[in-house]
BAFI-3210 file (N, C-alpha, C; in Angstrom, 3 decimals, decimal comma, padded with zeros to 6 digits):
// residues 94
n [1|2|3|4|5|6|7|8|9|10|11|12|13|14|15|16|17|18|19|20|21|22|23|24|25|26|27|28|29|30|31|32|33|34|35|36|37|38|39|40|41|42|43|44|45|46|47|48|49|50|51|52|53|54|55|56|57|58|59|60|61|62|63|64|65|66|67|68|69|70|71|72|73|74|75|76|77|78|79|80|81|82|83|84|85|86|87|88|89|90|91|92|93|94]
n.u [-180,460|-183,746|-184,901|-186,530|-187,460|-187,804|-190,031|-192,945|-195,977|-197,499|-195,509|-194,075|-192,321|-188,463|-188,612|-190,556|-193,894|-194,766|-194,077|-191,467|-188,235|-188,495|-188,714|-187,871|-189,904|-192,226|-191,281|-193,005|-195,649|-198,412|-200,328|-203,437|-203,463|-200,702|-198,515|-196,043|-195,270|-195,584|-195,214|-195,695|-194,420|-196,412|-198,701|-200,373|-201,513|-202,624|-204,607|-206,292|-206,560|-208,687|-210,467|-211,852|-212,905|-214,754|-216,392|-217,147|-218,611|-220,372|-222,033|-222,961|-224,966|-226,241|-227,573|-229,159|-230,277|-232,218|-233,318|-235,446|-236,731|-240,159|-242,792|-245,558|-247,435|-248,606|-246,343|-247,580|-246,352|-243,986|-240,578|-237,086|-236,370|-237,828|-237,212|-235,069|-236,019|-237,300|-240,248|-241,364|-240,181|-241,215|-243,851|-243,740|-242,954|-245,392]
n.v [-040,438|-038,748|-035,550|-033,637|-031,723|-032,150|-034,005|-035,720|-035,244|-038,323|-040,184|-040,449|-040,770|-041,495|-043,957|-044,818|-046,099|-045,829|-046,144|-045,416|-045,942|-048,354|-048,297|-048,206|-049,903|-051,164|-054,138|-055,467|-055,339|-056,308|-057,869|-058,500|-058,896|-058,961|-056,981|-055,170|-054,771|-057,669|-060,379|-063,564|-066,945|-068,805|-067,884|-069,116|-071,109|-070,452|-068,957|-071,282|-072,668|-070,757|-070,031|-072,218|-073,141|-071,614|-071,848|-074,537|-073,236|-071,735|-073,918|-074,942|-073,285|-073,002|-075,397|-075,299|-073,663|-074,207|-075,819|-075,553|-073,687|-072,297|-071,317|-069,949|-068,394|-069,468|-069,113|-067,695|-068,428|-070,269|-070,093|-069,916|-070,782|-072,798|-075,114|-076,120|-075,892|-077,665|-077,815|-077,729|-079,790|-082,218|-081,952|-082,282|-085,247|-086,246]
n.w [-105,516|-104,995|-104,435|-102,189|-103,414|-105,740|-106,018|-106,993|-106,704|-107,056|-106,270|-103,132|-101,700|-102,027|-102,380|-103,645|-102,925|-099,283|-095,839|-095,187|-093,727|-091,224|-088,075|-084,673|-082,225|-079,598|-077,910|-076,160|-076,631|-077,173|-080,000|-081,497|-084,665|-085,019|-085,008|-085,127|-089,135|-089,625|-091,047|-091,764|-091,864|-092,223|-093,670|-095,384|-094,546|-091,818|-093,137|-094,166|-092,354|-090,898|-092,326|-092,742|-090,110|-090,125|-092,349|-091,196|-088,805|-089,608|-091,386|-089,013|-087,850|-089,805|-090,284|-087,758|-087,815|-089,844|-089,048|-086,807|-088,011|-088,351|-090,030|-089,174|-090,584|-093,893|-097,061|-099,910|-102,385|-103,475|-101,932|-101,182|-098,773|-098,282|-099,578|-097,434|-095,012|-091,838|-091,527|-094,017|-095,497|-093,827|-094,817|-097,347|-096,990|-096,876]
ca.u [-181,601|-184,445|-184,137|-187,768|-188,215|-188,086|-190,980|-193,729|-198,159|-197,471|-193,929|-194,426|-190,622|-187,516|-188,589|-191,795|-194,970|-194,400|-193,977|-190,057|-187,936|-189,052|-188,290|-188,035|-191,305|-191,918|-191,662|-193,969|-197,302|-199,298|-201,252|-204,159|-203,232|-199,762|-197,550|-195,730|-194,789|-195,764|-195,032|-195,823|-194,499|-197,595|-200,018|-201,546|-201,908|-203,264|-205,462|-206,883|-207,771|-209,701|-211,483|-212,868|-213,201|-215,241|-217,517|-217,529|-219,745|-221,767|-222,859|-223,751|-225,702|-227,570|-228,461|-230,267|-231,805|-233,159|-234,248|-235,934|-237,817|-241,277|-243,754|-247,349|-248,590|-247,240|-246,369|-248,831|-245,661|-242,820|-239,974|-236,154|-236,064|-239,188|-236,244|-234,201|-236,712|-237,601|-241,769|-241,814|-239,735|-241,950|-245,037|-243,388|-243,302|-247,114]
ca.v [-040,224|-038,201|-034,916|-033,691|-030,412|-032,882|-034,863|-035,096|-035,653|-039,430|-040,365|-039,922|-041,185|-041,822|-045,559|-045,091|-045,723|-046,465|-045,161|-044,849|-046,889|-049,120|-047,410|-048,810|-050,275|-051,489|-055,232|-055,880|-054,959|-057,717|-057,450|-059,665|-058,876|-059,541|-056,201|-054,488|-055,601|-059,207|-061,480|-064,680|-067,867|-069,753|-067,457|-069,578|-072,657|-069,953|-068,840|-071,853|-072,941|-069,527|-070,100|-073,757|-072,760|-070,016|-072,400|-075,309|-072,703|-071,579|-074,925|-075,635|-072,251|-073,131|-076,283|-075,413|-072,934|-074,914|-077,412|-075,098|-072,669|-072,517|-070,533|-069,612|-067,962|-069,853|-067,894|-067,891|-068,699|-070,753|-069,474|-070,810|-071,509|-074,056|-076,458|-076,995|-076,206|-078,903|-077,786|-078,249|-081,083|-082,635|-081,590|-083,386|-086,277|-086,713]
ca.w [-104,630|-105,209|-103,661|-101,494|-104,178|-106,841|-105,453|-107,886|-106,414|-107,518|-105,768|-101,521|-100,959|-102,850|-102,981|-104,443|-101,867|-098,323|-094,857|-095,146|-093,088|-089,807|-086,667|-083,543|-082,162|-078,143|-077,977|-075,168|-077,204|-078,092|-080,662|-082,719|-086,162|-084,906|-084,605|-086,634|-090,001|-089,305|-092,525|-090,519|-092,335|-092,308|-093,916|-095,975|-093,808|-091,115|-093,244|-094,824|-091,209|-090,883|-093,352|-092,392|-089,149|-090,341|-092,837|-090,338|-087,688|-090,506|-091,837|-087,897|-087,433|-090,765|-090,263|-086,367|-088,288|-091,134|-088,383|-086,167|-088,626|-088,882|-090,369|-089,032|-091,891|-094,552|-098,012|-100,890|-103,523|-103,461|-101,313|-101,361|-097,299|-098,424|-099,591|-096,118|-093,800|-091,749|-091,656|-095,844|-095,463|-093,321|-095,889|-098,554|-097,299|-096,520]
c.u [-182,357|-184,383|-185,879|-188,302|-188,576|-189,082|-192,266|-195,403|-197,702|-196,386|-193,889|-192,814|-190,127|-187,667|-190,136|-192,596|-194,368|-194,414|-192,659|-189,830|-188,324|-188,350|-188,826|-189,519|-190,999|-191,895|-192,382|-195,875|-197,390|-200,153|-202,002|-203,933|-201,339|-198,157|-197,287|-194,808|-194,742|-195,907|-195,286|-195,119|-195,235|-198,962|-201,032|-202,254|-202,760|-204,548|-206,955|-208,066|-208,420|-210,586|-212,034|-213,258|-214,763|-216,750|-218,037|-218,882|-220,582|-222,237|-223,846|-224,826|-227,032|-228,578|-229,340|-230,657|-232,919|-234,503|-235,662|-236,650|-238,649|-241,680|-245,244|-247,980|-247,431|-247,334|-246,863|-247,889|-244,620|-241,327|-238,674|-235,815|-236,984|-238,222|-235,485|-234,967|-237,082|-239,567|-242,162|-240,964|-240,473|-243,078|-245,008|-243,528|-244,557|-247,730]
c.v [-038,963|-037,241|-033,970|-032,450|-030,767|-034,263|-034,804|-035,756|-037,285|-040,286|-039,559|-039,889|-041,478|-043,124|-045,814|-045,329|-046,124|-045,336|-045,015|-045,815|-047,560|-048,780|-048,759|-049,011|-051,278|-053,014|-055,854|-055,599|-055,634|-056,649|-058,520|-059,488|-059,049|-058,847|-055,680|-055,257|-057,073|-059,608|-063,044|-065,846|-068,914|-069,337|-068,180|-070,683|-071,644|-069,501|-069,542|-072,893|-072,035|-070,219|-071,378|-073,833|-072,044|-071,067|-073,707|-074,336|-072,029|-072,473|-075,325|-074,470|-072,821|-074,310|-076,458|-074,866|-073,384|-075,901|-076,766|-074,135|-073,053|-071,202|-070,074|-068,913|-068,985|-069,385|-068,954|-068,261|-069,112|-069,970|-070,173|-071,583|-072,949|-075,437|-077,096|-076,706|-077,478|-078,990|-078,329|-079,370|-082,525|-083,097|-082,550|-084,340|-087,186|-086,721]
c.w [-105,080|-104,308|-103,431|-102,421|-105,330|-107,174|-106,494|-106,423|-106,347|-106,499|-104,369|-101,004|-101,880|-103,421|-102,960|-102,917|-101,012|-097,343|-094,292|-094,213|-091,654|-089,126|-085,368|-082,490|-079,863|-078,321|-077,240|-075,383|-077,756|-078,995|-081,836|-083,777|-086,367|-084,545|-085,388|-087,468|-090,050|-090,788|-092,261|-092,342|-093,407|-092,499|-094,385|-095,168|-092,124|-091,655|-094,142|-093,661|-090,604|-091,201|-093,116|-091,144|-089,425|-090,750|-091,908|-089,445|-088,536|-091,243|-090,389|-087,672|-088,685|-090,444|-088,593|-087,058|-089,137|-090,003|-087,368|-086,669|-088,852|-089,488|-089,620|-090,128|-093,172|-096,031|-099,155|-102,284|-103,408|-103,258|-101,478|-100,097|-097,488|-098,999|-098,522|-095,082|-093,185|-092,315|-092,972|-096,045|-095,440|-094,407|-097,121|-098,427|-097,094|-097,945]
res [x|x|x|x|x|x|x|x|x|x|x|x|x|x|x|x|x|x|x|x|x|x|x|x|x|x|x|x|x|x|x|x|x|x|x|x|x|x|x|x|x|x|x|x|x|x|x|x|x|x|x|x|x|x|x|x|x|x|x|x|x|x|x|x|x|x|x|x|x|x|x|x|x|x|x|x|x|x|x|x|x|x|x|x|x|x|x|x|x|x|x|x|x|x]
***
């Protein structure tokens, strides 16, 4: 064991980085990210339905917006919203 005078800048604890051993913690504290030291199982499968969760409510946000944007002035040079808007949609097909 490494002995605390023989500690170098680099090396925080005897076992290299960390916050030394896990101490006793309350078990009645919830918590959203899950507590302490949480390793959950089912990270990936938790966080693969994040993540489609996530793009599911941003395909629905885009597409009210696409549907519901207009313009009143409308711009003097080809813009990239001018592809899913509905208004230049519309335009096109007249």
């Amino acid at each position: 064991m490494v002995r605390p005078e023989h500690w170098s800048i680099i090396h925080h604890s005897p076992r290299g980085q960390g916050g030394g051993a896990r101490y006793p913690y309350p078990k009645h504290v919830w918590s959203p990210a899950g507590g302490w030291w949480t390793r959950p199982a089912n990270w990936a499968s938790n966080t693969a339905i994040t993540v489609t969760g996530i793009l599911v409510i941003a395909y629905g946000v885009w597409s009210v917006s696409a549907e519901r944007e207009t313009r009143h002035v409308l711009p003097d040079r080809p813009i990239p919203s001018m592809l899913w808007a509905k208004q230049f949609r519309e335009q096109r097909k007249e």
